[in-house]
DRENFINU-815285 format. One line per 4 residues: number of its first residue (from 1); their letters; for each residue x, y, z of C-alpha. Coordinates in steps of 0.1 Angstrom, whole numbers, plus 5000, padded with zeros to 4 digits. Last residue first. Layout:
NUM = a = X:Y:Z | ...
//
This chain:
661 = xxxx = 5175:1385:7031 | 5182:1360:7052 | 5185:1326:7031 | 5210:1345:7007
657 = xxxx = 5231:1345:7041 | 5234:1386:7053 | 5261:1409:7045 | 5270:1426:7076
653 = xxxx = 5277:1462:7083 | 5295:1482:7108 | 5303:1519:7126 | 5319:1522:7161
649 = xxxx = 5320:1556:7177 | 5340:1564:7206 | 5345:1600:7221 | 5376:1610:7242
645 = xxxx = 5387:1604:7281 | 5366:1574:7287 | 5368:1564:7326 | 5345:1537:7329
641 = xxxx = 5372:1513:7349 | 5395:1520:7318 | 5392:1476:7307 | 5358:1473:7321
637 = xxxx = 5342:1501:7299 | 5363:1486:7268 | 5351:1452:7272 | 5316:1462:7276
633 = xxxx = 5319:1486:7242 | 5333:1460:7223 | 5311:1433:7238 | 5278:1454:7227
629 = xxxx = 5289:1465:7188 | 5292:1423:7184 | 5258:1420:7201 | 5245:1447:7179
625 = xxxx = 5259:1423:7147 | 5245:1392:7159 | 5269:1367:7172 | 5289:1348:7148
621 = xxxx = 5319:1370:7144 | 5319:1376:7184 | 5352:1362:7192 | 5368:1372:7163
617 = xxxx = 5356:1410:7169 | 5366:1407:7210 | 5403:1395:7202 | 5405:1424:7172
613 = xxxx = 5399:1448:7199 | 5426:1437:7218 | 5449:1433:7192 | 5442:1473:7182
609 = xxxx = 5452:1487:7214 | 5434:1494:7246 | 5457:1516:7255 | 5479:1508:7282
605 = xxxx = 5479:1542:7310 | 5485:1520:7342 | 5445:1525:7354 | 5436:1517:7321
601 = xxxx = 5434:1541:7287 | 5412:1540:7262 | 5438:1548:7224 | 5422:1523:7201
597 = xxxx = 5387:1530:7209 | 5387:1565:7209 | 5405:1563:7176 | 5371:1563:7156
593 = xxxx = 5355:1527:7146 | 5342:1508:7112 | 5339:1473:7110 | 5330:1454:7077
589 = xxxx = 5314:1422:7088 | 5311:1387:7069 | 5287:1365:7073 | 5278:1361:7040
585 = xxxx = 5305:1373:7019 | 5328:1406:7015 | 5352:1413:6989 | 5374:1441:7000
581 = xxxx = 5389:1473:6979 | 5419:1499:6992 | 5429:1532:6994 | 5447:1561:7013
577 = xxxx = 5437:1595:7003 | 5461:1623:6991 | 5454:1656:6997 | 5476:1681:6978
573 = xxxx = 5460:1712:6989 | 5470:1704:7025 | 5450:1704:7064 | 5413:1702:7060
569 = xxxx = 5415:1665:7057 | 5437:1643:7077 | 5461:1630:7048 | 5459:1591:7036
565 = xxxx = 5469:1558:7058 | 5440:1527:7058 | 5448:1498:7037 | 5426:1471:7052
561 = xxxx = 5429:1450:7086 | 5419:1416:7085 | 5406:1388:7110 | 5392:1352:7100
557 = xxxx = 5364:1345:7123 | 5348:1324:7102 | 5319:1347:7090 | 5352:1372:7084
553 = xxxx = 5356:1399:7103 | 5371:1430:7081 | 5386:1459:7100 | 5386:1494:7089
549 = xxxx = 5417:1516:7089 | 5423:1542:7120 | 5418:1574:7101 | 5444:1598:7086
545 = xxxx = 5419:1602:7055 | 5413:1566:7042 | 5392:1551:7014 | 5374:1525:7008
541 = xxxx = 5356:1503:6979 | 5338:1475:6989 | 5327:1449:6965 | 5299:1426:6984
537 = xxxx = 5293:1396:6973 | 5270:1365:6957 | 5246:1387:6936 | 5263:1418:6942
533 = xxxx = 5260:1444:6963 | 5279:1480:6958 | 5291:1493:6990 | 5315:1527:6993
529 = xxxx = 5334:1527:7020 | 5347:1562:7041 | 5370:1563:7062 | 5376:1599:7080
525 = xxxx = 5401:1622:7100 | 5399:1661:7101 | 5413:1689:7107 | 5406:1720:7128
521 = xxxx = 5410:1762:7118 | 5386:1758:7086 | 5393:1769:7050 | 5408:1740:7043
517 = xxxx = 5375:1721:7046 | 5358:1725:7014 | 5388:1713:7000 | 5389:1685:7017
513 = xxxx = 5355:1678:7009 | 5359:1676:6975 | 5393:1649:6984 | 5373:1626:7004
509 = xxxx = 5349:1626:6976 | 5368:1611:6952 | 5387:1588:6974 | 5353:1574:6979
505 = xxxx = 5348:1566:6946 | 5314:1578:6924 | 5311:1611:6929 | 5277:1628:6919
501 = xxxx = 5256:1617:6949 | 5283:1611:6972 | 5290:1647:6976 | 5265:1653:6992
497 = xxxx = 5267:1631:7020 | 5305:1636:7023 | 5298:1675:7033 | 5269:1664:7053
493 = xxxx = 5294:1648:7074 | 5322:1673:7068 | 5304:1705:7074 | 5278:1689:7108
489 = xxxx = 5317:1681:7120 | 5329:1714:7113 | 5299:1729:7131 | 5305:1703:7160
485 = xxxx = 5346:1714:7161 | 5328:1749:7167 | 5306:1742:7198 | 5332:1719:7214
481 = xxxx = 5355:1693:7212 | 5386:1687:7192 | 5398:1674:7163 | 5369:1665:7144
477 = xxxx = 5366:1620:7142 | 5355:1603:7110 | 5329:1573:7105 | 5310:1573:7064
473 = xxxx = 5292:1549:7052 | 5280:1549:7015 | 5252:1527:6994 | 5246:1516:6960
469 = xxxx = 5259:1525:6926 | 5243:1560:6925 | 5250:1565:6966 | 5225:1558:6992
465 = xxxx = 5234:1568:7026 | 5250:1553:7059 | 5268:1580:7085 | 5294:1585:7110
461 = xxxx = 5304:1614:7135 | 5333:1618:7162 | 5338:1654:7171 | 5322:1656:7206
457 = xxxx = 5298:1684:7222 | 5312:1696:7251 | 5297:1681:7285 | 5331:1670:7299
453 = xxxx = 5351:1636:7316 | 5328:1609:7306 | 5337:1608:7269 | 5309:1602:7248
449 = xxxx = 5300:1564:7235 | 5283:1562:7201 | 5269:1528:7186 | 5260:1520:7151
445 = xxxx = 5246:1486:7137 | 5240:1476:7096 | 5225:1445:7085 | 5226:1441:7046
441 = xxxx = 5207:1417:7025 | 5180:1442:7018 | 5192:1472:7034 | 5177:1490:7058
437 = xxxx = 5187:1528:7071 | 5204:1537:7103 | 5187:1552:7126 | 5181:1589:7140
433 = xxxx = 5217:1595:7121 | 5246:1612:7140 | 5254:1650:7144 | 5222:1661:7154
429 = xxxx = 5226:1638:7185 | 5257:1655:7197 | 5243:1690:7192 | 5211:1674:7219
425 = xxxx = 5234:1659:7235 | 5258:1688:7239 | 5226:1714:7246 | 5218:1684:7278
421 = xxxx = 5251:1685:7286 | 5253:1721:7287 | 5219:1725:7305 | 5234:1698:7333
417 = xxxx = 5268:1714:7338 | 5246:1752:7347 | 5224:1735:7371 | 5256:1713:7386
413 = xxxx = 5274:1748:7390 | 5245:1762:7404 | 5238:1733:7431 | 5278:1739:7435
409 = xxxx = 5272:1776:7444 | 5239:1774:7463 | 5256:1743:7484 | 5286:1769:7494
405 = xxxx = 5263:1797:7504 | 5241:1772:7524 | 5272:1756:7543 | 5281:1795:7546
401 = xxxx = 5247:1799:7563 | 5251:1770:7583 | 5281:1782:7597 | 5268:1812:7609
397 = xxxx = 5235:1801:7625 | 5255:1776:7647 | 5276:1806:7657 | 5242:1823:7667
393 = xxxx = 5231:1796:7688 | 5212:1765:7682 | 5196:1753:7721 | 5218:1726:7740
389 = xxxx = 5234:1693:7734 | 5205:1671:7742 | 5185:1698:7732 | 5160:1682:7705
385 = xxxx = 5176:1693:7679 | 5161:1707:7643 | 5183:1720:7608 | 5168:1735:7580
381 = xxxx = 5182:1738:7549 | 5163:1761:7524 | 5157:1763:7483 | 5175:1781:7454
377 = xxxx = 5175:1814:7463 | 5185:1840:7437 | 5216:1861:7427 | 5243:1857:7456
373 = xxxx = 5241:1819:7455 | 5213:1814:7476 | 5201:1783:7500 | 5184:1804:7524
369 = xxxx = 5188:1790:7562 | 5169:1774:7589 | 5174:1769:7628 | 5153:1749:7650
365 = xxxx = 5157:1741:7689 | 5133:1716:7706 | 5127:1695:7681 | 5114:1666:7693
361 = xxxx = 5108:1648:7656 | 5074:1640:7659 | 5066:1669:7679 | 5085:1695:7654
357 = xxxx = 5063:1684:7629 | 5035:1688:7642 | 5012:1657:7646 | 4975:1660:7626
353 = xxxx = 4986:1624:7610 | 4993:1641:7580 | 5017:1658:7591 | 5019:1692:7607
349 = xxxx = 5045:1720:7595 | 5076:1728:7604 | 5064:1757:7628 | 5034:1737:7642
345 = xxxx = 5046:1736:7671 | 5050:1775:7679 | 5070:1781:7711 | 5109:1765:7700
341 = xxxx = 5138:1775:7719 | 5165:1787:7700 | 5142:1794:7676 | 5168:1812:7649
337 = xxxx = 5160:1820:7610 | 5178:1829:7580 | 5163:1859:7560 | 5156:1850:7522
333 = xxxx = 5126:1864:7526 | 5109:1839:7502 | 5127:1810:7508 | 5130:1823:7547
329 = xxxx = 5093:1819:7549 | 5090:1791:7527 | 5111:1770:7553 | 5094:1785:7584
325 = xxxx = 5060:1772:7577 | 5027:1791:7564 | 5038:1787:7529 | 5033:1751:7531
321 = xxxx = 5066:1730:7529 | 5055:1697:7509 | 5050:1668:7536 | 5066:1632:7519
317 = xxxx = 5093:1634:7531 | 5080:1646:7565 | 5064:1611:7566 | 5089:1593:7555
313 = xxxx = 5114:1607:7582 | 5094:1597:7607 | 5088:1564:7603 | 5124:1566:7598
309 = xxxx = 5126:1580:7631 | 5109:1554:7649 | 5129:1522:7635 | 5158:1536:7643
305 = xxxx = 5191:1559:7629 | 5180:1591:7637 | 5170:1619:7613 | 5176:1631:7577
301 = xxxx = 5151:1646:7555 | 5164:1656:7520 | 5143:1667:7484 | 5115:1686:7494
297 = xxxx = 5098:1708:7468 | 5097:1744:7475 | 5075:1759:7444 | 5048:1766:7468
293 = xxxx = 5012:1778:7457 | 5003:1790:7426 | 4983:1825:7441 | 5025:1835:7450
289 = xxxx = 5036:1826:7416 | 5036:1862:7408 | 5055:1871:7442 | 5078:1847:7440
285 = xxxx = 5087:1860:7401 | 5093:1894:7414 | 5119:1883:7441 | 5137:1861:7416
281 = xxxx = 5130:1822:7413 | 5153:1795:7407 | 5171:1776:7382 | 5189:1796:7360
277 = xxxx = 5151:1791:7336 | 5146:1780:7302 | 5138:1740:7317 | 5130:1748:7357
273 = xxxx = 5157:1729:7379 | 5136:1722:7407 | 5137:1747:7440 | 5148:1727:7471
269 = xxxx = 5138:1717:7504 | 5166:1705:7530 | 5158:1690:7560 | 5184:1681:7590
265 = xxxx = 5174:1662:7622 | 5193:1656:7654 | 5223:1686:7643 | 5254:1697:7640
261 = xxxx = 5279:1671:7636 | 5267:1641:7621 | 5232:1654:7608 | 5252:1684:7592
257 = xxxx = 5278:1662:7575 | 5250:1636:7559 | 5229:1666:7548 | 5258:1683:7530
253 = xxxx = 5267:1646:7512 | 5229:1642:7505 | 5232:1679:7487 | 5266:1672:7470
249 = xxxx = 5254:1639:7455 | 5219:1654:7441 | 5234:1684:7425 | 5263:1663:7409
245 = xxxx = 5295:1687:7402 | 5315:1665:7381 | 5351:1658:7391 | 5332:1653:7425
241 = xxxx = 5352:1658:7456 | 5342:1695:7459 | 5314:1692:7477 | 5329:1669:7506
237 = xxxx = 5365:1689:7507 | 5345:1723:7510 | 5320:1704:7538 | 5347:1690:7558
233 = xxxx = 5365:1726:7559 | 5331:1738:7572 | 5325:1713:7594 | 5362:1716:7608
229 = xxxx = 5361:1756:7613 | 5329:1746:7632 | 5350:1720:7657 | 5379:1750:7663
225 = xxxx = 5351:1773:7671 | 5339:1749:7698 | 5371:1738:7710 | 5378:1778:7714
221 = xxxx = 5344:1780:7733 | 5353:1754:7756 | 5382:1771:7769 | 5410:1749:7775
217 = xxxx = 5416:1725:7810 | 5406:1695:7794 | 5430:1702:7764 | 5418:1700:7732
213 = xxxx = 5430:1681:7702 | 5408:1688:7675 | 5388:1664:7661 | 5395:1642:7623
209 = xxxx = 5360:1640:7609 | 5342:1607:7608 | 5316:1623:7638 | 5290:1602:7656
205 = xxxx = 5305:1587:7686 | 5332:1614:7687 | 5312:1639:7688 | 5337:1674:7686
201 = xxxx = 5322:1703:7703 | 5293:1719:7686 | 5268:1707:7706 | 5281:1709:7745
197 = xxxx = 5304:1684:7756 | 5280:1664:7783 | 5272:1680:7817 | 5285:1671:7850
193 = xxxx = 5261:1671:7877 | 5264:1705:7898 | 5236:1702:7922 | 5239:1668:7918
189 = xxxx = 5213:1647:7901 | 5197:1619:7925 | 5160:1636:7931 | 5158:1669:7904
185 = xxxx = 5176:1698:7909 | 5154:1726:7920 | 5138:1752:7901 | 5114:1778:7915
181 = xxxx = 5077:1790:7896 | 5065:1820:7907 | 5030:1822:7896 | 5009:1851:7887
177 = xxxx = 4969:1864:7897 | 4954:1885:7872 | 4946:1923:7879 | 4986:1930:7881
173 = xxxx = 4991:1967:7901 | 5003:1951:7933 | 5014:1914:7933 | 4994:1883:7939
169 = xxxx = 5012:1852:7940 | 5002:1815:7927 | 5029:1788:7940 | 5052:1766:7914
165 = xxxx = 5072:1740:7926 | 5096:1728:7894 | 5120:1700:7900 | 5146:1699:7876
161 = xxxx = 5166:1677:7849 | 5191:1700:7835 | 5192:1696:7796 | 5234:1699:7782
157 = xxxx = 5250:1729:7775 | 5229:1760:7789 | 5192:1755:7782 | 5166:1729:7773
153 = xxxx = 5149:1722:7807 | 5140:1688:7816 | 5104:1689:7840 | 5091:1670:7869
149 = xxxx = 5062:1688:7884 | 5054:1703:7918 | 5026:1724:7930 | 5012:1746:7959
145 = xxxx = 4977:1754:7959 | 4960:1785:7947 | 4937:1768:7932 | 4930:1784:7897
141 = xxxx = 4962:1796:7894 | 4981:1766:7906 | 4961:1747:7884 | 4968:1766:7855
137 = xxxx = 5003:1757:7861 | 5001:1723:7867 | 4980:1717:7833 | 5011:1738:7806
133 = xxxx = 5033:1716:7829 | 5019:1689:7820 | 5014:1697:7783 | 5051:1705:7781
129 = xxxx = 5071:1672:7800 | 5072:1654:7763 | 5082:1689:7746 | 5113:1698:7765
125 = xxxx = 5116:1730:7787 | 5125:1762:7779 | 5098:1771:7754 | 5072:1757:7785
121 = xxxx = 5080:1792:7802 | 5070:1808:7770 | 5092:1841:7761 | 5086:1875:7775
117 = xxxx = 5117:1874:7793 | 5138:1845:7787 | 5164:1868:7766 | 5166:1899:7791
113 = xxxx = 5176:1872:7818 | 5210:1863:7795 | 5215:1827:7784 | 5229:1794:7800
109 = xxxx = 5192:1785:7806 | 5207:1776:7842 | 5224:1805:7844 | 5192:1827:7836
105 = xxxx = 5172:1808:7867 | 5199:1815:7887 | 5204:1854:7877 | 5168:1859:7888
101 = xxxx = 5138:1852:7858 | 5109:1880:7850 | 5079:1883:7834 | 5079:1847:7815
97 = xxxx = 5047:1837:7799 | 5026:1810:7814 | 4996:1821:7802 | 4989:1837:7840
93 = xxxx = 5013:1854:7839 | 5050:1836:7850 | 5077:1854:7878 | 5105:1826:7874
89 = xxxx = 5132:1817:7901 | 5165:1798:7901 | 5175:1793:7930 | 5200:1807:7954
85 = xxxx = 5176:1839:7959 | 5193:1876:7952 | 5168:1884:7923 | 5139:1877:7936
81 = xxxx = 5140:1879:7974 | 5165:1910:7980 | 5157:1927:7944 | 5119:1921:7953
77 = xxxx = 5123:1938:7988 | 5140:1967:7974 | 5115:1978:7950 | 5090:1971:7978
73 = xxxx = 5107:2000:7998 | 5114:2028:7971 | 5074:2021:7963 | 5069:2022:8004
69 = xxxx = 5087:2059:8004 | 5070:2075:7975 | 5040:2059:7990 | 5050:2075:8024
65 = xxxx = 5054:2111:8009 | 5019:2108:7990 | 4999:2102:8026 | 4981:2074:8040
61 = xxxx = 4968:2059:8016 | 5002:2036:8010 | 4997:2020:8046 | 4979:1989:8034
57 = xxxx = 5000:1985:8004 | 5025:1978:8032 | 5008:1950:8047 | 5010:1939:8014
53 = xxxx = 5041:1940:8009 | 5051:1924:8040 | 5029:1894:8031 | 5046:1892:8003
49 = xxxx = 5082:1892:8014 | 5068:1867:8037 | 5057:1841:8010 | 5096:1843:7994
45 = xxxx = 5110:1838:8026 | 5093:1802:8027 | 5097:1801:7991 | 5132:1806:7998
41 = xxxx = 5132:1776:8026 | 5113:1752:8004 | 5144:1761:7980 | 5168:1754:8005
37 = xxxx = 5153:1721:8019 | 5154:1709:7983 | 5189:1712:7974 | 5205:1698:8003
33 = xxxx = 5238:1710:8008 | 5270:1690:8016 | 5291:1707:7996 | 5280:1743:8007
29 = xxxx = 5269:1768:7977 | 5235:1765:7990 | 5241:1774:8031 | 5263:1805:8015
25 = xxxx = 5230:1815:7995 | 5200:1805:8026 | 5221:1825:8047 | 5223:1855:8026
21 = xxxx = 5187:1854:8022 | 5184:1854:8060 | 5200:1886:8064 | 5178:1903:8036
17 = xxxx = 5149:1890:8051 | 5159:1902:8089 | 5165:1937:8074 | 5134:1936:8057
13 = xxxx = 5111:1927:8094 | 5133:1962:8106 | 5120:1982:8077 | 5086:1967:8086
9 = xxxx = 5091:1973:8123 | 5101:2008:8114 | 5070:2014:8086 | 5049:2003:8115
5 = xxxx = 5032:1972:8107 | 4997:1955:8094 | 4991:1925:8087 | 5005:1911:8116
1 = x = 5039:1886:8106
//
């Protein structure tokens, strides 16, 4: 073409174009087709188009009606060759930013043109191929020369291997040379190779979920709404499985789900449960910590399943989310985040190594999410893929958020369980000695179990104090559980304690406190022994409220149950206490316990019973009095599989050989 042509020759020269584009279109949608001759083709048509353009520049001087009419002109000459090609084009800058893509080159993003525009060209394609094409392309404009490069795009369902020629351009009005950059199939794939189910649909290599039938011929899109309904159902029934919400369990469970259906990678950086606090920080409270630093701490990484990724995997473990990165920025914001296609590297983080995160872990696609329960944000999940299934969308962002919502909530639950326990224990503790006393010629041993199915405070109690004739114990159980069964038990402990000093007999003192009891709403059950030492025995004195009655083990092994019987106290005026006296030896043991041993269930609801418990006493009458205390409780942990549904406290003392004391 001259350089110069009459506006009708040039108009003429258009036509032509425009006839052979449509050529080049039908001749690319053919079966037989070969990809590359087409594209060299279109750049062919694409290099003339510009050479017309310019030759038309050269006739926009000439008067203002004919620019009007040469603008009009090239307008239509880059809709015919850019946007009308049958391949995928992309107008770069010289940074490689995108200007402008044709309908191919968005179809093969599998997104709209209006997205890629004004994005990074090397955002679309995966990080290993990156840096070369980051040098290619400055080489083109610095040369001028015609270049190729191998590159995997990150777009649509599955990555499109391509060849990329890319040819510098110089177009009207831009002071800085630009590249158009055309995609071609790369050697042996098919211009329309089959493509794997996109992310989202069911992966049946990977996923332990039941899948969705789908019919080949069904939309995709339903079978990927259908698979998302599934996480999130997966994720209810995973959270919730626990009796006891367990922050730690439910947060590796969540991981575990997301890495096996959504996502390559999945972090998750928590807030730690602050003592005095609900667990997380307020809006205000970020921003007066902000000169402290980060209060993210990171508690899950999960990756790939090899030797590479683990490597990996430690290493971000062990990275604390700077407040530069994208998890403390939507911790703070509490604004979830979208990078379809990632630009900035370092957006993780880097390692130590000086690697960015997202290029140890080829992350090509990153979404991240508050963890917030509706009040404050407790800490971010952030998932990462390196486009082997296609870029996070929108939907993806959705269900992640209500995975976030539903964490927040059990994370809060497991917050709140833990403070109670902890008040519990520390209620629970109040309510038993710090230790038990020593006795010359008397070994004494305590143990308390509490019930594994709640964080109330229990009712069982027991003590050992000095009386005027010697020394008291004490084991009795409140009904009930709870802040206000604790106060009654604090009022019949200490009650009994008291009392002791100025009443000589157990029954005595079972029937004071009684009456200081009957003005309570709960009863309760008690033994209580009295222990005055002799020179060769013991003379125990006991008496019975409603409790289980006391066992005596003899050094011989010799088993005995005392009188027990009596009223539960706090419940009659006329209380009547069940009594009985035992001489005890050397060796012998006096055996004190609550009802929660008696009555442990097994997986067939039989207790535990009374011969059993006498079985483990005789066979442990020699052994040392916290070894004896040990088998009991072993024997009845294995005998309800751990599951104790009330208290158990176990109370006894041993008179010790002459030789001992």
């Amino acid at each position: 073409m001259p350089d110069q042509l009459e506006p009708e020759s040039l108009m003429r020269e258009i036509g032509d174009l425009e006839t052979r584009i449509a050529e080049l279109r039908q001749a690319a949608g053919m079966r037989e087709a070969d990809p590359r001759a087409t594209l060299d083709a279109a750049l062919v048509e694409l290099e003339l188009a510009l050479t017309a353009l310019r030759a038309l520049n050269t006739e926009q001087g000439a008067a203002a009606g004919r620019a009007s009419a040469s603008a009009e002109t090239e307008r239509r000459v880059l809709r015919t060759v850019f946007q009308e090609a049958p391949v995928p084009l992309f107008l770069l800058d010289r940074g490689a930013g995108v200007r402008r893509v044709n309908r191919q080159a968005a179809a093969l993003l599998g997104t709209s043109p209006g997205y890629v525009s004004g994005k990074q060209f090397t955002a679309f394609c995966d990080l290993p191929t990156r840096a070369a094409l980051r040098s290619q392309l400055a080489a083109v404009v610095r040369t001028g020369r015609r270049r190729r490069a191998q590159v995997r795009f990150l777009g649509g369902a599955s990555p499109v291997d391509a060849v990329v020629t890319m040819v510098r351009v110089w177009i009207r009005g831009e002071p800085d040379p630009m590249v158009i950059a055309a995609a071609s199939p790369a050697d042996g794939a098919a211009p329309e190779q089959a493509r794997p189910a996109r992310r989202g649909a069911p992966r049946a290599a990977a996923s332990s979920m039941p899948q969705p039938a789908v019919a080949p011929g069904d939309d995709e899109a339903v079978a990927t709404i259908v698979h998302r309904m599934d996480v999130l159902a997966g994720a209810s029934e995973l959270l919730l499985e626990e009796p006891v919400f367990n922050e730690t369990v439910a947060v590796r469970r969540c991981a575990r789900l997301l890495a096996a259906e959504l996502a390559d990678w999945v972090i998750v950086d928590l807030v730690p449960d602050m003592p005095g606090q609900p667990g997380t920080a307020t809006a205000e409270e970020l921003a007066a910590r902000a000169v402290e630093g980060p209060e993210l701490r990171r508690q899950v990484v999960l990756g790939p399943q090899d030797e590479a990724s683990a490597e990996a995997a430690r290493l971000i473990e062990e990275l604390p989310p700077a407040a530069d990165t994208l998890p403390y920025t939507v911790y703070g914001s509490r604004n979830s985040a979208l990078r379809p296609h990632v630009e900035e590297l370092d957006l993780l983080g880097t390692c130590e190594d000086g690697q960015p995160v997202c290029v140890k872990i080829g992350a090509g696609s990153v979404l991240c999410v508050p963890v917030e329960d509706g009040e404050r944000c407790l800490g971010t999940i952030t998932l990462a893929v390196s486009g082997e299934h296609g870029p996070f969308d929108l939907l993806d962002l959705s269900v992640v958020q209500r995975l976030g919502r539903y964490v927040a909530l059990v994370i809060r639950a497991a917050r709140l369980y833990r403070r109670r326990a902890q008040v519990a224990d520390s209620l629970q503790a109040s309510l038993l000695p710090k230790q038990l006393p020593a006795i010359p010629g008397l070994v004494l041993a305590g143990r308390y179990i509490g019930a594994t199915d709640g964080v109330e405070v229990g009712g069982d109690f027991y003590d050992v104090f000095p009386t005027p004739d010697g020394w008291g114990l004490v084991l009795g159980d409140v009904c009930g559980k709870g802040e206000d069964a604790a106060a009654v038990t604090a009022t019949a402990r200490h009650g009994v304690r008291l009392l002791s000093r100025r009443k000589a007999g157990p029954t005595e003192v079972l029937s004071e406190v009684n009456e200081v009891l009957l003005d309570e709403d709960r009863f309760v059950t008690a033994v209580m022994a009295t222990l005055v030492q002799g020179s060769e025995r013991v003379t125990v004195s006991l008496g019975s409220a409603g409790h289980p009655p006391a066992i005596v083990v003899r050094a011989d092994g010799v088993i005995r149950t005392v009188t027990g019987g009596g009223v539960p106290l706090g419940l009659f005026d006329d209380f009547d206490a069940g009594r009985d006296t035992v001489d005890l030896g050397a060796g012998d043991t006096l055996f004190l316990h609550s009802d929660g041993v008696l009555e442990a269930c097994d997986m067939r609801r039989r207790q535990f019973g009374v011969d059993r418990l006498m079985d483990v006493l005789a066979a442990h009458a020699t052994a040392p009095l916290e070894d004896m205390l040990g088998a009991v409780e072993s024997e009845l942990l294995d005998f309800c599989d751990g599951d104790l549904r009330d208290d158990v406290s176990m109370l006894a003392v041993r008179v010790l050989p002459p030789s001992l004391n």
